[in-house]
Structures are given as structure tokens and as C-alpha cells.
PQR file with spaces between the fields and no chain letter, atoms N, CA, C, O and H, PARSE charges and radii, in Angstrom:
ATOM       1  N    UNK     1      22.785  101.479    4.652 -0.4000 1.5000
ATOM       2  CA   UNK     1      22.216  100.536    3.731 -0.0000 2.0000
ATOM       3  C    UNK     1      20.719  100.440    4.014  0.5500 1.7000
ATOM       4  O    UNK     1      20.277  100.364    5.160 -0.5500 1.4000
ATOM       5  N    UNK     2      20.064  100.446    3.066 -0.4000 1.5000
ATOM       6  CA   UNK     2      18.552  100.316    2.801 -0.0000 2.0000
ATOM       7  C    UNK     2      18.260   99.286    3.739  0.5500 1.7000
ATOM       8  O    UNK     2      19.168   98.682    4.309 -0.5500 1.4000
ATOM       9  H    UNK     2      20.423  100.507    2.135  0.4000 1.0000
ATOM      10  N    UNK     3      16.976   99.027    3.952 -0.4000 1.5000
ATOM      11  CA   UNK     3      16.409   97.295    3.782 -0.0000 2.0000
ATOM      12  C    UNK     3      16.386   96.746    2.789  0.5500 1.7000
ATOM      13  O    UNK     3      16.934   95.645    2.744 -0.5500 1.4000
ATOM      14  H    UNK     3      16.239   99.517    3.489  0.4000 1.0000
ATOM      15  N    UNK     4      15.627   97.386    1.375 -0.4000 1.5000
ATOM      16  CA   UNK     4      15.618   96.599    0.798 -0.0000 2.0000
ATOM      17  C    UNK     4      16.497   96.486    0.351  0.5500 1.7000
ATOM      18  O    UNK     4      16.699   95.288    0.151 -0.5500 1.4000
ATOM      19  H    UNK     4      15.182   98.280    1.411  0.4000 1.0000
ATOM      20  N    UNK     5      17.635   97.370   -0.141 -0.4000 1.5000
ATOM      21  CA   UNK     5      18.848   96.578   -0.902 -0.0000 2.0000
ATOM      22  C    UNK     5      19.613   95.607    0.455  0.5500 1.7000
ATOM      23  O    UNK     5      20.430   94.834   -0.046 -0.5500 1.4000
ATOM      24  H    UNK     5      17.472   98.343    0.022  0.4000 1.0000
ATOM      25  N    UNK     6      19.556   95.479    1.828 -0.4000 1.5000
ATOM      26  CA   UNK     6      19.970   94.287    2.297 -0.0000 2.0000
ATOM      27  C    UNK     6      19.326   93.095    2.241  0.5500 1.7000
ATOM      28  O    UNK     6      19.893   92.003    2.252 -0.5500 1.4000
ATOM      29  H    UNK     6      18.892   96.107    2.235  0.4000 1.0000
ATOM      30  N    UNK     7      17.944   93.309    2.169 -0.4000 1.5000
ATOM      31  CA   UNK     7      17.057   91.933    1.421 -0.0000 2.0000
ATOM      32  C    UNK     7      17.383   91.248    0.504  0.5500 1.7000
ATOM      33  O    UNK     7      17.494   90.031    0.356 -0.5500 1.4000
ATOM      34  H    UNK     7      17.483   94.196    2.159  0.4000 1.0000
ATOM      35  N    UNK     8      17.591   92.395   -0.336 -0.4000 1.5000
ATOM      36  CA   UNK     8      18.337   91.580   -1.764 -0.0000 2.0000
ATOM      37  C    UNK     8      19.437   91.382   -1.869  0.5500 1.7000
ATOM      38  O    UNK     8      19.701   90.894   -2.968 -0.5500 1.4000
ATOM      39  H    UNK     8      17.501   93.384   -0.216  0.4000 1.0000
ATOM      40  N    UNK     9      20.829   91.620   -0.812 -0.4000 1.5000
ATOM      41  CA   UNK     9      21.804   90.476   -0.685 -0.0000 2.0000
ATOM      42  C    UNK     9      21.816   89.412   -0.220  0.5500 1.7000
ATOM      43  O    UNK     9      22.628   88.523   -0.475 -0.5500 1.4000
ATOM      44  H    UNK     9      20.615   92.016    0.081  0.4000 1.0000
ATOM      45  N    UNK    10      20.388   89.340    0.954 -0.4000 1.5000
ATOM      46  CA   UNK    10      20.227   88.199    1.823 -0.0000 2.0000
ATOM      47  C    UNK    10      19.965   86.984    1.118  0.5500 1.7000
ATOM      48  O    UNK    10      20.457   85.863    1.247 -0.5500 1.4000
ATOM      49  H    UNK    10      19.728   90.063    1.162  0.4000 1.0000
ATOM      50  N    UNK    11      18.849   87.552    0.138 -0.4000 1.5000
ATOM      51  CA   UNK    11      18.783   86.926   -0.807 -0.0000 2.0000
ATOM      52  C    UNK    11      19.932   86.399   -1.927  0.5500 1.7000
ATOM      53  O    UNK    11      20.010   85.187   -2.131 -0.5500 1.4000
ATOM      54  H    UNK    11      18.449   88.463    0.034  0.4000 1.0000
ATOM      55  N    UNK    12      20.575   87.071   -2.448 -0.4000 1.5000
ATOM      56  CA   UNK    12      21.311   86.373   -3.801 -0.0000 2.0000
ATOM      57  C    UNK    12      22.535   86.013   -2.448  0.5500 1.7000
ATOM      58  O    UNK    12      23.571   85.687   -3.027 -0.5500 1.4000
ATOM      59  H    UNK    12      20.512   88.055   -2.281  0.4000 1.0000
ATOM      60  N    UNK    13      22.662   85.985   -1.556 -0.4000 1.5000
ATOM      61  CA   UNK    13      24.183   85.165   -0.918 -0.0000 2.0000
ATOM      62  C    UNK    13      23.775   83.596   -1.072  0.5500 1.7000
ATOM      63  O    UNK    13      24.684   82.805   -1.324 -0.5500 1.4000
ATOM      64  H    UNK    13      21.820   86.249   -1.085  0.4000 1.0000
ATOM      65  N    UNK    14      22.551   83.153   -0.942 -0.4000 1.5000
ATOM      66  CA   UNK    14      22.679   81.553   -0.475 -0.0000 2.0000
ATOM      67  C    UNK    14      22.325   80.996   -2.692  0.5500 1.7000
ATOM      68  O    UNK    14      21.773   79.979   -3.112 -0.5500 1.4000
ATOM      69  H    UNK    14      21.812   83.796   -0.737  0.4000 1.0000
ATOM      70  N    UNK    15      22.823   81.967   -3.365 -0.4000 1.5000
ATOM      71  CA   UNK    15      22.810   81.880   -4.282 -0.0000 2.0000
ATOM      72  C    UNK    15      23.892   81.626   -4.971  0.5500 1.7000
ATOM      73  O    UNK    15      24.047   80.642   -5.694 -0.5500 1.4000
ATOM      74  H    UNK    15      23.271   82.793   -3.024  0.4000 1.0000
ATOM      75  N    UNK    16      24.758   82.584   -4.758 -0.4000 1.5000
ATOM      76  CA   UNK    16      26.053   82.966   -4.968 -0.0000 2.0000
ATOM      77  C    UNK    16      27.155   82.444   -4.351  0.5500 1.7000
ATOM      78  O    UNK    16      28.286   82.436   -4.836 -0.5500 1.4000
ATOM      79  H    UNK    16      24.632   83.383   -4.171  0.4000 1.0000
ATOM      80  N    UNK    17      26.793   81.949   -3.145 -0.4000 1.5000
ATOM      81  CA   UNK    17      27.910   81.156   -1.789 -0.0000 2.0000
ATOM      82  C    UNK    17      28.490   80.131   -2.962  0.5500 1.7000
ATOM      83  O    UNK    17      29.626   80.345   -3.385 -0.5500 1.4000
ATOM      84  H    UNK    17      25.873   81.955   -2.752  0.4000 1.0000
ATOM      85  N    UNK    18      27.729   79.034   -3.481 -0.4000 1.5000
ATOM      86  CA   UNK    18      28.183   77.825   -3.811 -0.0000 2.0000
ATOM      87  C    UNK    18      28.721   78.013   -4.986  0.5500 1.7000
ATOM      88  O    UNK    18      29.756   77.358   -5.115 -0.5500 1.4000
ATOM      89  H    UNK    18      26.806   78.860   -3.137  0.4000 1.0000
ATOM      90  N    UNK    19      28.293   78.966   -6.360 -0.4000 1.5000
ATOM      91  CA   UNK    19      28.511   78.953   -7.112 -0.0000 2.0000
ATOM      92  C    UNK    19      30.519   79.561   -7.020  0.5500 1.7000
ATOM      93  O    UNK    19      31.458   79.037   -7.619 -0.5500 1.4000
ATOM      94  H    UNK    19      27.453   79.499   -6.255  0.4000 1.0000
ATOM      95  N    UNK    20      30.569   80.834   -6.016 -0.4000 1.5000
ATOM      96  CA   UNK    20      31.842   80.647   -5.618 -0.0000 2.0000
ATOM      97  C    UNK    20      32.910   79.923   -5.384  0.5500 1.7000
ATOM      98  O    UNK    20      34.045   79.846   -5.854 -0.5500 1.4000
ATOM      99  H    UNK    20      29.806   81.260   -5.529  0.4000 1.0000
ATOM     100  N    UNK    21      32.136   79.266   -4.328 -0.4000 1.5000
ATOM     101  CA   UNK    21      32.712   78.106   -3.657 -0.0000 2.0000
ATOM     102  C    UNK    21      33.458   77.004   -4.818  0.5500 1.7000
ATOM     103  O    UNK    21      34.524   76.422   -4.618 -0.5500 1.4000
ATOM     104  H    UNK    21      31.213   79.329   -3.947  0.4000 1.0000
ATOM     105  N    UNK    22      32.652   76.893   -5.997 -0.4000 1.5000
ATOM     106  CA   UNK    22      32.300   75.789   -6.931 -0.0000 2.0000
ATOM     107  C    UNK    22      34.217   76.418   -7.355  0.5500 1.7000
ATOM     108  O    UNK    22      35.265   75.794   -7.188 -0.5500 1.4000
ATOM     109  H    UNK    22      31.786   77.366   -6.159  0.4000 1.0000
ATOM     110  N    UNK    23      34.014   77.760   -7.892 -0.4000 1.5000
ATOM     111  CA   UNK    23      34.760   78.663   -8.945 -0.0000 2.0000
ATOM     112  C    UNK    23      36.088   78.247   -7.800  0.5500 1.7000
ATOM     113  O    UNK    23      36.820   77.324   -8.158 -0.5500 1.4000
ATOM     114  H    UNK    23      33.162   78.266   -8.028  0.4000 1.0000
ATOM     115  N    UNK    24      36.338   78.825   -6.648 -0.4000 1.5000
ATOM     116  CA   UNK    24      37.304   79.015   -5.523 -0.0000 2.0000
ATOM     117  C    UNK    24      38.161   77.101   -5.870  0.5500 1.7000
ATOM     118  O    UNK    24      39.359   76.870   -6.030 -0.5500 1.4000
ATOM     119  H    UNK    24      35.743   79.575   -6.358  0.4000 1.0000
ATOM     120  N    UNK    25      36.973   76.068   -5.879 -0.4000 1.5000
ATOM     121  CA   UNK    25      37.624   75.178   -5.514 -0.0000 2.0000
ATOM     122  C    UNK    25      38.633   74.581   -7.021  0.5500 1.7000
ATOM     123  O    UNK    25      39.634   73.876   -7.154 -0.5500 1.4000
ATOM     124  H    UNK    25      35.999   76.256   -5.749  0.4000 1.0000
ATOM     125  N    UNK    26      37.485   75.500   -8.181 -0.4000 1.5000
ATOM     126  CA   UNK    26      38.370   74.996   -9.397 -0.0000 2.0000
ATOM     127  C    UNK    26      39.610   75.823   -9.440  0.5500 1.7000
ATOM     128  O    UNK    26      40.560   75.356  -10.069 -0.5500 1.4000
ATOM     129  H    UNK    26      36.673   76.073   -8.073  0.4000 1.0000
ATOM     130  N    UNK    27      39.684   76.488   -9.109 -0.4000 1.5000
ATOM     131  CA   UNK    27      40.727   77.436   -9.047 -0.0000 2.0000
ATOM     132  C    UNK    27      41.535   76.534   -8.267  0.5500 1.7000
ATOM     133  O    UNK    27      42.211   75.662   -8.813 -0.5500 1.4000
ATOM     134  H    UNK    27      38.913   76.868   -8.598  0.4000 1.0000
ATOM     135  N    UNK    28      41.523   76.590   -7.840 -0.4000 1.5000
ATOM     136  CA   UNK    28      42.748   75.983   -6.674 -0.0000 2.0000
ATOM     137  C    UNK    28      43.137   74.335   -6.491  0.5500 1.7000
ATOM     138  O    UNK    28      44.164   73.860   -6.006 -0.5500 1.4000
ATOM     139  H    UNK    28      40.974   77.299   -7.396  0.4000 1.0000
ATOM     140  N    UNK    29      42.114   73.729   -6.975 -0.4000 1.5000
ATOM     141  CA   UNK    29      42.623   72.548   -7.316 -0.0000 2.0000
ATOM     142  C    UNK    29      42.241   72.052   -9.108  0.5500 1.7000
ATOM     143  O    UNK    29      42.262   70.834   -9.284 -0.5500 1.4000
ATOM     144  H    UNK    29      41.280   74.115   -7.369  0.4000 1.0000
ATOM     145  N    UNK    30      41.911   72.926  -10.367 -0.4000 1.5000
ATOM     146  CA   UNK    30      42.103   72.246  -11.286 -0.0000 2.0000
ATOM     147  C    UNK    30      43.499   71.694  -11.876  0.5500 1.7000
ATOM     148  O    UNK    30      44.616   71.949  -11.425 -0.5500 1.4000
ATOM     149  H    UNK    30      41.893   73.915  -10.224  0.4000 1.0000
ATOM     150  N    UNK    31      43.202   70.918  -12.933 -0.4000 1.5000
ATOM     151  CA   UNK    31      44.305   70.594  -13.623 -0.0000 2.0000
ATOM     152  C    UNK    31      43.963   70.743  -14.991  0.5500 1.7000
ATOM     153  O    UNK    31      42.894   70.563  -15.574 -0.5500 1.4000
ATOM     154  H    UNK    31      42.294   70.712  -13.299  0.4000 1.0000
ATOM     155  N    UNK    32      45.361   71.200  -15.489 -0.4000 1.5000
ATOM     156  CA   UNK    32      45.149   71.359  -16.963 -0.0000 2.0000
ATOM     157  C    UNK    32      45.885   70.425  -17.288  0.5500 1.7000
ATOM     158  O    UNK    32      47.113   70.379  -17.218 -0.5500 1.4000
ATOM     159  H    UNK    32      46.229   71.346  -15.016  0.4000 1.0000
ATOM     160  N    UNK    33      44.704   69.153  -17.886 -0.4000 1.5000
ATOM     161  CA   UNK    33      45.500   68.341  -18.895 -0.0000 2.0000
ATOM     162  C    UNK    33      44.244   67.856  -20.287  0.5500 1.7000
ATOM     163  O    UNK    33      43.015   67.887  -20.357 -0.5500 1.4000
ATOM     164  H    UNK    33      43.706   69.190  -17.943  0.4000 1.0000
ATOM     165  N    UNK    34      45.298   67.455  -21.187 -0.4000 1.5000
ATOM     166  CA   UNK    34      44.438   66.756  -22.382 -0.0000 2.0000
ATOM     167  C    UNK    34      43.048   66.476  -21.598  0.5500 1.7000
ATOM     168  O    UNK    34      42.931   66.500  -20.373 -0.5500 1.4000
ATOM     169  H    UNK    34      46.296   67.430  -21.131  0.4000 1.0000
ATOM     170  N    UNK    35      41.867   66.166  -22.664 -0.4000 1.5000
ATOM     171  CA   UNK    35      40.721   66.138  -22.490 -0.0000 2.0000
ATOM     172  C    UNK    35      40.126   65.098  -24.152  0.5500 1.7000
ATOM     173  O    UNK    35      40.730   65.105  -25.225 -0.5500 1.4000
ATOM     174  H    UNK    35      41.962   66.146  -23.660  0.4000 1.0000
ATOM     175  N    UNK    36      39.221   64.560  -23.936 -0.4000 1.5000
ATOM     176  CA   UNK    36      39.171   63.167  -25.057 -0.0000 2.0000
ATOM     177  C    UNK    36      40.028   63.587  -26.353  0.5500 1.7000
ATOM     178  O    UNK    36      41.251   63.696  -26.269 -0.5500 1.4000
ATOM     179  H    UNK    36      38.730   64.555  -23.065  0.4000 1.0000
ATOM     180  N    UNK    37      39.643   63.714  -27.021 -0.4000 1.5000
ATOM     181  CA   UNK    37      40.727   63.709  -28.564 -0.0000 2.0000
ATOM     182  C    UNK    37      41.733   64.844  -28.447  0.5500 1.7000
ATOM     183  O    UNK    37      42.489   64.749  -29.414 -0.5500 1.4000
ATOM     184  H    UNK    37      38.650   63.625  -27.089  0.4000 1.0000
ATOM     185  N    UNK    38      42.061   65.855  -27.697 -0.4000 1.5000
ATOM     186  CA   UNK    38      43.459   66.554  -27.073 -0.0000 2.0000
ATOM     187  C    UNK    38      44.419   65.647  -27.277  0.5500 1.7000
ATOM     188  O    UNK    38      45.429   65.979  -27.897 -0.5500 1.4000
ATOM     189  H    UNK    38      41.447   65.932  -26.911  0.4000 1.0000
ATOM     190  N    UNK    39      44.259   64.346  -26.784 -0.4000 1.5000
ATOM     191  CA   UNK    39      45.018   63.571  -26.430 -0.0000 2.0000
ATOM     192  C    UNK    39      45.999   62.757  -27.795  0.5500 1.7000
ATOM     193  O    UNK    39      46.958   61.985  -27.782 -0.5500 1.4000
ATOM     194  H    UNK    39      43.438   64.077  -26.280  0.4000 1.0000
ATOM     195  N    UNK    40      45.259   63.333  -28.788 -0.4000 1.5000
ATOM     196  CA   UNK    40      45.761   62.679  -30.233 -0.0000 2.0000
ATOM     197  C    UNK    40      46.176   63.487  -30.706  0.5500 1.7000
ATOM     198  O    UNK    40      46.614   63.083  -31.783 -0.5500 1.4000
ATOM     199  H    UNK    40      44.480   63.959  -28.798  0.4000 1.0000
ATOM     200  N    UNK    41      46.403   64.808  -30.556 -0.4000 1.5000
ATOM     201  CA   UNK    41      47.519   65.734  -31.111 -0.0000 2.0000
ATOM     202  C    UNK    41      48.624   66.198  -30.289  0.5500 1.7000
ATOM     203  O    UNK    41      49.722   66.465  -30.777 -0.5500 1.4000
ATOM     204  H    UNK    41      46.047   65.137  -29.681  0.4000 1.0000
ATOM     205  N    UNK    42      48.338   66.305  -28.975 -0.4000 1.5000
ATOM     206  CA   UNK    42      49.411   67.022  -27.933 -0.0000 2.0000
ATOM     207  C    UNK    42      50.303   65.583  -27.977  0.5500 1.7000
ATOM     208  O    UNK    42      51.394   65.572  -28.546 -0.5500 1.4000
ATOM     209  H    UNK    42      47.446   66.089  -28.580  0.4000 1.0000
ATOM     210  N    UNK    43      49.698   64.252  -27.265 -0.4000 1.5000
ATOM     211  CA   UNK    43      51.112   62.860  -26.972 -0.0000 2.0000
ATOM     212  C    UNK    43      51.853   62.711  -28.017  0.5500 1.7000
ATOM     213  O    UNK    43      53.023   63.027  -27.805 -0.5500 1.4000
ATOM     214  H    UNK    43      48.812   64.261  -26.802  0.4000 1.0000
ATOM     215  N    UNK    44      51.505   62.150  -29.657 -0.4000 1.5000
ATOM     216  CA   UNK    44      52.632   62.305  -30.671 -0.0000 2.0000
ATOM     217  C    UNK    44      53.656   63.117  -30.247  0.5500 1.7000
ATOM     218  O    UNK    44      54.789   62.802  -29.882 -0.5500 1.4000
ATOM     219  H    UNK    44      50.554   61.892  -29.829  0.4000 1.0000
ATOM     220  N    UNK    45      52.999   64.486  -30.356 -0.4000 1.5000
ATOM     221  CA   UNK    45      54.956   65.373  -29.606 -0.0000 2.0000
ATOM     222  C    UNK    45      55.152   65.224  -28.842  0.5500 1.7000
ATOM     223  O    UNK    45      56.305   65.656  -28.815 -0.5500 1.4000
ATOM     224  H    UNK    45      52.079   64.742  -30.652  0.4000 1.0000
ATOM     225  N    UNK    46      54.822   64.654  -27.323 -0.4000 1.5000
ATOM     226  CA   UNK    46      55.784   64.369  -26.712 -0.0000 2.0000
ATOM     227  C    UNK    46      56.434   63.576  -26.652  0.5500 1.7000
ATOM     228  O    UNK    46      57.515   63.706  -26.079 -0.5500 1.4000
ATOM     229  H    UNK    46      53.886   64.303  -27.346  0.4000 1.0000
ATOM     230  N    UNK    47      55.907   61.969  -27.435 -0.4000 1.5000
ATOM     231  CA   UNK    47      56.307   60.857  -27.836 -0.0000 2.0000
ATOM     232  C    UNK    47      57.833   61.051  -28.667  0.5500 1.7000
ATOM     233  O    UNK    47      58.910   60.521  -28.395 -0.5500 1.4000
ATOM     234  H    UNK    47      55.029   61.863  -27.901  0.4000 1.0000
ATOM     235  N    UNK    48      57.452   62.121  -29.899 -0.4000 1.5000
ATOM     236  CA   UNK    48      58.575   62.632  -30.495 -0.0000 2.0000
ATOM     237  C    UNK    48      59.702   63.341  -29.940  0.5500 1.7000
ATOM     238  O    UNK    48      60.881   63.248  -30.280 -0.5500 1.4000
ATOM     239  H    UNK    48      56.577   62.551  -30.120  0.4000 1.0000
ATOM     240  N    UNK    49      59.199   64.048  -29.061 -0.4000 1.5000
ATOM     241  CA   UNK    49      60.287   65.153  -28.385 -0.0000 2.0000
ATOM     242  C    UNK    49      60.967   64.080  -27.558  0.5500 1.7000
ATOM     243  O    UNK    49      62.188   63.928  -27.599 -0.5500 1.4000
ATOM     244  H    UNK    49      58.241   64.123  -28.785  0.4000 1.0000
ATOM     245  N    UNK    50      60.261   63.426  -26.896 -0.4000 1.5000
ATOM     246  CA   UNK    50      60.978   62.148  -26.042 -0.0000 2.0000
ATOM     247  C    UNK    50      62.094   61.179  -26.982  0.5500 1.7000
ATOM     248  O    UNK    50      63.200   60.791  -26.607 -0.5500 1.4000
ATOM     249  H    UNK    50      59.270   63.549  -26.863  0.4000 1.0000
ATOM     250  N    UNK    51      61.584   60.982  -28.012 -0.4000 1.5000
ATOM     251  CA   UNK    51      62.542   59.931  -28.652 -0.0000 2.0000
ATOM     252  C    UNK    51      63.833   60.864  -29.905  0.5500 1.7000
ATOM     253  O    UNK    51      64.661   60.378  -30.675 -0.5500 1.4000
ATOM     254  H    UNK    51      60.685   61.297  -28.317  0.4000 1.0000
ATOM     255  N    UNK    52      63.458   62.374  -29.594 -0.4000 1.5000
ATOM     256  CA   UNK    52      64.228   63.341  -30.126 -0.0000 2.0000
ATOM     257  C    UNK    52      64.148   63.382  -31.680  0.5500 1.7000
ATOM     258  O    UNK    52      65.054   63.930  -32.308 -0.5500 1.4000
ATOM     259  H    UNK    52      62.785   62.768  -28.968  0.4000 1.0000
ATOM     260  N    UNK    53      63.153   62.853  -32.275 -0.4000 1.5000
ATOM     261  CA   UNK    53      62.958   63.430  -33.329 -0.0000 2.0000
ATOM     262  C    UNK    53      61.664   64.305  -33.763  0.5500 1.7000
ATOM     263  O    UNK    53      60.943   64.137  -34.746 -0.5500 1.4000
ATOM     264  H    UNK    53      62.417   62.408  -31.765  0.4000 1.0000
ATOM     265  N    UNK    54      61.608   64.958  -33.086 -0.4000 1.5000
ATOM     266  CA   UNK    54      60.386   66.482  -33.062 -0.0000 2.0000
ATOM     267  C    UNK    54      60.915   67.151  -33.829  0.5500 1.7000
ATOM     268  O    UNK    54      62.006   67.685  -33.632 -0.5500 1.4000
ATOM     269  H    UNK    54      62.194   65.094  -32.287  0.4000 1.0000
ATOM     270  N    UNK    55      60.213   67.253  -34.894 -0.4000 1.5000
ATOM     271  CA   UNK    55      60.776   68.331  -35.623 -0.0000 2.0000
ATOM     272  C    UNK    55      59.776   69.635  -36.190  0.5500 1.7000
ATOM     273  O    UNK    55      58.610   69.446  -35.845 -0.5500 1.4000
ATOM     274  H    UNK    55      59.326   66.819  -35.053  0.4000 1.0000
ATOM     275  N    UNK    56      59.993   71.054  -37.069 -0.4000 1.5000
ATOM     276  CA   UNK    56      59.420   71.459  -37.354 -0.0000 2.0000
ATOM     277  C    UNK    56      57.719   71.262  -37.922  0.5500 1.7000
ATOM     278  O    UNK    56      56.662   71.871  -37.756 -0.5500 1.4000
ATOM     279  H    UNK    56      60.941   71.208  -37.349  0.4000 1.0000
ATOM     280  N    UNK    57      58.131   70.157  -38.601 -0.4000 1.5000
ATOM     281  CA   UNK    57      56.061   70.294  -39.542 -0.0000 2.0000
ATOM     282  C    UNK    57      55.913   69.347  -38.773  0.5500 1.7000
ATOM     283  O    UNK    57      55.666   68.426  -39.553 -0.5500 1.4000
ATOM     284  H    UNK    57      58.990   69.661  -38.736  0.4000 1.0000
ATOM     285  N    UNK    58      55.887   68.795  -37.425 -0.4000 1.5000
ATOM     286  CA   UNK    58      55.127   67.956  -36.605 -0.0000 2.0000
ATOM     287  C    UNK    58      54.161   69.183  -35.783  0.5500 1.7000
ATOM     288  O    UNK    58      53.230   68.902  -35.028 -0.5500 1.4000
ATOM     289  H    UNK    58      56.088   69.543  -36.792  0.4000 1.0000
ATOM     290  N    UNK    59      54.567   70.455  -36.083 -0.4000 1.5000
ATOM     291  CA   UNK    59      53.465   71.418  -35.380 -0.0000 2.0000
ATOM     292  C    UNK    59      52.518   71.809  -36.355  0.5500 1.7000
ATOM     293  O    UNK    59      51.597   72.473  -35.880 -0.5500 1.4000
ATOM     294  H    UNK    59      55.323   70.683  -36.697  0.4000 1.0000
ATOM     295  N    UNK    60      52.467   71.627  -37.426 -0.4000 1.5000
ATOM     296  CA   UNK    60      51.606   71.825  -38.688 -0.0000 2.0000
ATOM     297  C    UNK    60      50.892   70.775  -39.071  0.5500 1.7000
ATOM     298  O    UNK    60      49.979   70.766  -39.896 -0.5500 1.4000
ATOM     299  H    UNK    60      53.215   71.087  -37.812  0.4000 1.0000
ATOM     300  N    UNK    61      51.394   69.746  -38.359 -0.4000 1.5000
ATOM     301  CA   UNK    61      50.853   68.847  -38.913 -0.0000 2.0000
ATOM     302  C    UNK    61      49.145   68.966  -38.887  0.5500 1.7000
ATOM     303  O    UNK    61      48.820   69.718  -37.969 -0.5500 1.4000
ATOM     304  H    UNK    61      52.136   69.753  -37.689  0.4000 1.0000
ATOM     305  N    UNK    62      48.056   68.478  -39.576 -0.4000 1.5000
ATOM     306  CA   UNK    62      46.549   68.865  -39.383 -0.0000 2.0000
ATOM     307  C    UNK    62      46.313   68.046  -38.003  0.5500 1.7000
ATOM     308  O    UNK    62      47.032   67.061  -37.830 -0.5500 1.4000
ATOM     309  H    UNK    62      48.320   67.866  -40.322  0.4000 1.0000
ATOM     310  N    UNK    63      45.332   68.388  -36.983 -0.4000 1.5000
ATOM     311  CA   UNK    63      44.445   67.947  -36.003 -0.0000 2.0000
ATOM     312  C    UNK    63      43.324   68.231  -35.718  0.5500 1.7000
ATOM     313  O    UNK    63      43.077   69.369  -35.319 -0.5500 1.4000
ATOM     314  H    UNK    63      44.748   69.188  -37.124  0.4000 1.0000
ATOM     315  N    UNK    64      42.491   67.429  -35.823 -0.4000 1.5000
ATOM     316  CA   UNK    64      41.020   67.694  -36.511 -0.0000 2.0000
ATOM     317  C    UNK    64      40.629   69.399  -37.161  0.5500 1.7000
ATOM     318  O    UNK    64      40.782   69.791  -38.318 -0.5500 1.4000
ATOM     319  H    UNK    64      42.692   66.504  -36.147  0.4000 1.0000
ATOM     320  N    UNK    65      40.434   69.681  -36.729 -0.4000 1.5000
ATOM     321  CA   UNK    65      40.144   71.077  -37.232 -0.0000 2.0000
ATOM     322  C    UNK    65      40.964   72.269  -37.446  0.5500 1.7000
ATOM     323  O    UNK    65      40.551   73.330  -37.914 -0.5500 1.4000
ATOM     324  H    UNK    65      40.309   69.362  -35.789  0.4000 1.0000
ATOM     325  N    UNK    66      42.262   71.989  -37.035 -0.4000 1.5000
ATOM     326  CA   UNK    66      43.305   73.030  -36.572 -0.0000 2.0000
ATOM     327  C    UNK    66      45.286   72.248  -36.916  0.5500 1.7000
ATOM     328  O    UNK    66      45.858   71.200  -37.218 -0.5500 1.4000
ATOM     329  H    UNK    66      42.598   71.127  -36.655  0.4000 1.0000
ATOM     330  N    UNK    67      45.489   73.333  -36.665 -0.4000 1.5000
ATOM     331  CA   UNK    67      46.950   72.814  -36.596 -0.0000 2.0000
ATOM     332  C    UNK    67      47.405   73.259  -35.232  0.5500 1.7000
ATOM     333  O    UNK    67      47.146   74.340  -34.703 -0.5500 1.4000
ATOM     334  H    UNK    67      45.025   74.184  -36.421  0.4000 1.0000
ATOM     335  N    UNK    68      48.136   72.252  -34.729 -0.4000 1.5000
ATOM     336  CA   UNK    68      49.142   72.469  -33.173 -0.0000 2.0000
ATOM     337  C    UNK    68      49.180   73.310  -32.966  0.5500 1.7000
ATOM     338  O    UNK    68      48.640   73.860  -32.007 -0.5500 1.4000
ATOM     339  H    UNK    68      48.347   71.374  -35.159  0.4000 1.0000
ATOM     340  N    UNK    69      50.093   73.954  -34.098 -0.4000 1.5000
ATOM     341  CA   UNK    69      51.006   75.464  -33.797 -0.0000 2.0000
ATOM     342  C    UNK    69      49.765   76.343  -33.808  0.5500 1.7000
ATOM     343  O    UNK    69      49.902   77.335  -33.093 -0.5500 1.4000
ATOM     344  H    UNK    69      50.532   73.507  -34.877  0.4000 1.0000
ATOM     345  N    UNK    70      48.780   76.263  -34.326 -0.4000 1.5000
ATOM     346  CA   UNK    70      47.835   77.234  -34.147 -0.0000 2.0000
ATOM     347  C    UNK    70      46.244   77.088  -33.429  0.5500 1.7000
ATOM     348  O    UNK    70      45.205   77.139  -34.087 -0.5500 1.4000
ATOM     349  H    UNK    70      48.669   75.457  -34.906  0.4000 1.0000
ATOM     350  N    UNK    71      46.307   76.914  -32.079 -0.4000 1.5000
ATOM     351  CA   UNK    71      45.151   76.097  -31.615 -0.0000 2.0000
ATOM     352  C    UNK    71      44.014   76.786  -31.760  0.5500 1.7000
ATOM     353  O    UNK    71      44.130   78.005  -31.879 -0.5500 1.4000
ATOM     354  H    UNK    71      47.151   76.872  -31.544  0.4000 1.0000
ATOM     355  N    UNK    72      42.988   76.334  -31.781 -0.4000 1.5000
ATOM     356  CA   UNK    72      41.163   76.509  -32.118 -0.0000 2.0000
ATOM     357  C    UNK    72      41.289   77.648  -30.404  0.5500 1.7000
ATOM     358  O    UNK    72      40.281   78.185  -29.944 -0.5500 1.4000
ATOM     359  H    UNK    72      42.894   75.344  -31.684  0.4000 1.0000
């Protein structure tokens, strides 16, 4: 290995460390849930599926821009 191409890892590591680090920790501890208005199309069905009347055009139904069955 060169110098200079080890210069220029020396360089981009205290660059790159955290942004990893950042990625490593979402990885491993995110969660996937609803997020602000998510929350007004995904709960109805489960509300429904819970009280057992979910039915077909509750996935068609419109949500802001999209339908359930077919997400943005």
C-alpha cells in the first residue's frame, strides 16, 4: 500500500466510523412501526381484523394518496 492511498484512508475512517456506527445501530435496533398519518390507514384494519369484520374493499379503501393494498 502506497502512502498516499493510506493517507487517504486515515483520513475518510474518522469520517466513515460514525456514519457506520449510526447505520450498524439502526440496523440492529430499529423498529418498524406506523409513523404520523401511517397511523390512519394501517389501525382501522387492525381495529377491523380484531373485531372480525375486515373485509375485502377495506384494502381499497382511499388513504391519502394511495390505496392499502397498493402502497406509495
Amino acid at each position: 500500500m502506497t502512502l498516499k492511498r493510506s493517507r487517504t484512508l486515515a483520513e475518510l475512517l474518522p469520517i466513515a466510523a460514525p456514519l457506520l456506527l449510526i447505520g450498524l445501530l439502526i440496523f440492529r435496533n430499529g423498529v418498524d412501526t406506523p409513523f404520523w398519518d401511517e397511523w390512519d390507514g394501517t389501525a382501522p384494519l387492525f381495529e377491523k381484523m380484531a373485531a372480525g369484520t375486515l373485509g375485502f374493499a377495506d384494502f381499497f379503501a382511499q388513504h391519502n394518496e394511495h390505496r392499502i393494498l397498493f402502497p406509495d
